[in-house]
Each structure stands twice: as C-alpha cells, then as structure tokens.
C-alpha positions as a LaTeX table, in Angstrom:
\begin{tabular}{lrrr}
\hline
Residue & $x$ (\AA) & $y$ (\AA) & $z$ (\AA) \\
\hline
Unk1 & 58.00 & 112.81 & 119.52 \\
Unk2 & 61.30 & 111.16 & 117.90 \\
Unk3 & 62.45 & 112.79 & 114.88 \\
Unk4 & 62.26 & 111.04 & 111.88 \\
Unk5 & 65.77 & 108.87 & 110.53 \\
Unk6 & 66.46 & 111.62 & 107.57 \\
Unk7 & 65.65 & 114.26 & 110.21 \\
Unk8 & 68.30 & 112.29 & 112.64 \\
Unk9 & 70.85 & 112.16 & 110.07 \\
Unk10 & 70.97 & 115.81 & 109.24 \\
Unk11 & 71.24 & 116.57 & 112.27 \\
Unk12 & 74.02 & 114.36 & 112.78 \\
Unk13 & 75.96 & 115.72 & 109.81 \\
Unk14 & 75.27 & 118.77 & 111.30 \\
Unk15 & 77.30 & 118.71 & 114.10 \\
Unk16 & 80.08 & 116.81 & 112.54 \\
Unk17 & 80.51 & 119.70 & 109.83 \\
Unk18 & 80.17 & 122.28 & 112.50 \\
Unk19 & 82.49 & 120.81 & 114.95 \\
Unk20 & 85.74 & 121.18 & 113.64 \\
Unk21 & 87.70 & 117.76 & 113.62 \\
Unk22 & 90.26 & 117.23 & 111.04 \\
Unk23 & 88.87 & 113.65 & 110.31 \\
Unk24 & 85.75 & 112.62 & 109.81 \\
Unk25 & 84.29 & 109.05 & 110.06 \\
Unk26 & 81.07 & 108.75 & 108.54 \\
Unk27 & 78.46 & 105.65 & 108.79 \\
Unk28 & 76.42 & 105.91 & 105.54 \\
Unk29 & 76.09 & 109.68 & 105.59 \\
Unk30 & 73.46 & 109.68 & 102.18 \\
Unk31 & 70.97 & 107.25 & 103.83 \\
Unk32 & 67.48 & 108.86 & 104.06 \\
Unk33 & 69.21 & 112.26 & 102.16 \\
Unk34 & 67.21 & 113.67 & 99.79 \\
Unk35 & 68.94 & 115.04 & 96.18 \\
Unk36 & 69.31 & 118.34 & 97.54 \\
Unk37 & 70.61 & 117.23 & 101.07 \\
Unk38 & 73.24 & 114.99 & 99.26 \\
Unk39 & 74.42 & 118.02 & 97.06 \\
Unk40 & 75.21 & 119.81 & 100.35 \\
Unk41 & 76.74 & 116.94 & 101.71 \\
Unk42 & 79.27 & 116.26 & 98.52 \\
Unk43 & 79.82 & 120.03 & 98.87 \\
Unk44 & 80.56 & 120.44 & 103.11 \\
Unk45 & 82.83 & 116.91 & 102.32 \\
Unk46 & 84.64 & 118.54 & 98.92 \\
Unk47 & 85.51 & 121.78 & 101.36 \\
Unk48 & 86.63 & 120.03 & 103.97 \\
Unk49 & 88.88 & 117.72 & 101.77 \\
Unk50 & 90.19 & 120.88 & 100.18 \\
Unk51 & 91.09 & 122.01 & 103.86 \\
Unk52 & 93.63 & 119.24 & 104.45 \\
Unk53 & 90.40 & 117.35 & 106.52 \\
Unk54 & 90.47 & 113.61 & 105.84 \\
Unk55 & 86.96 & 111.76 & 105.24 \\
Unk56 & 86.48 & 107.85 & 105.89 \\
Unk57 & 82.95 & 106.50 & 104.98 \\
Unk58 & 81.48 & 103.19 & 104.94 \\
Unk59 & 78.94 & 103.59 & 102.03 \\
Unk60 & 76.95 & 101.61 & 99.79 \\
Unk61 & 76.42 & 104.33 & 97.29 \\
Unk62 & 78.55 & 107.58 & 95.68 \\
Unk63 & 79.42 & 110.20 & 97.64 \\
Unk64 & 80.31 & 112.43 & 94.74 \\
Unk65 & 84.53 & 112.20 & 95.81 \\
Unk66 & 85.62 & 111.26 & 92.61 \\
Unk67 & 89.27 & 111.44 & 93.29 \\
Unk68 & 89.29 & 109.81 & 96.60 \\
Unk69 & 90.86 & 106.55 & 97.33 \\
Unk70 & 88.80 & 103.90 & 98.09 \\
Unk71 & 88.38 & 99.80 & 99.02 \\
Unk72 & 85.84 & 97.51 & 97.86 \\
Unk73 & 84.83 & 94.81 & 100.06 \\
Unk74 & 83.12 & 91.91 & 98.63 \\
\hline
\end{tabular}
C-alpha cells in the first residue's frame, strides 16, 4: 500500500523540520496540505526563520512569510 501524496508530503516535511539543517529548500511544501496542516507549516517555517534558518521555496501559492524576500517568475 503507497501512502497517499498529502500523506507523502507530511511526512516529508516531517523529516526536514526534525532534521536540523540551517537551510531549507522546499518543492511546493502546501500541495495536498490541508488548512490545519498549512497553519503548522507557516508556524515550523516562522520558528525556524526566527532561529537564523534560511527557507527557499518554489511555490505557487502563500506560505504565510510575509516579510520574506521573494522573485516572481513570469
């Protein structure tokens, strides 16, 4: 049985909050996410920005970072 993609994705965002690396690159972390999964998401990402962690994501929707740099590509 193969878990299902939200299922996958938690998981995934598991480990990368749980393992300790000062930068994380993220591949459309919300897709799948729930409301409440996305909450904990913008929260684990707000913490580890407040840390001194660095965050780069490739999304196509808000993470909740409202003061982070970002680049549009068109």
């Amino acid at each position: 049985h193969t878990p299902a993609p939200p299922a996958i994705t938690r998981a995934t965002l598991a480990r990368v909050i749980a393992g300790g690396a000062g930068v994380w690159l993220l591949d459309e972390p919300g897709n799948g996410l729930d409301t409440a999964s996305l909450d904990l998401l913008a929260t684990a990402m707000a913490r580890h920005r407040a840390g001194g962690g660095i965050i780069l994501a490739a999304t196509h929707q808000p993470l909740g970072l409202g003061d982070a740099a970002s680049v549009v590509l068109a």
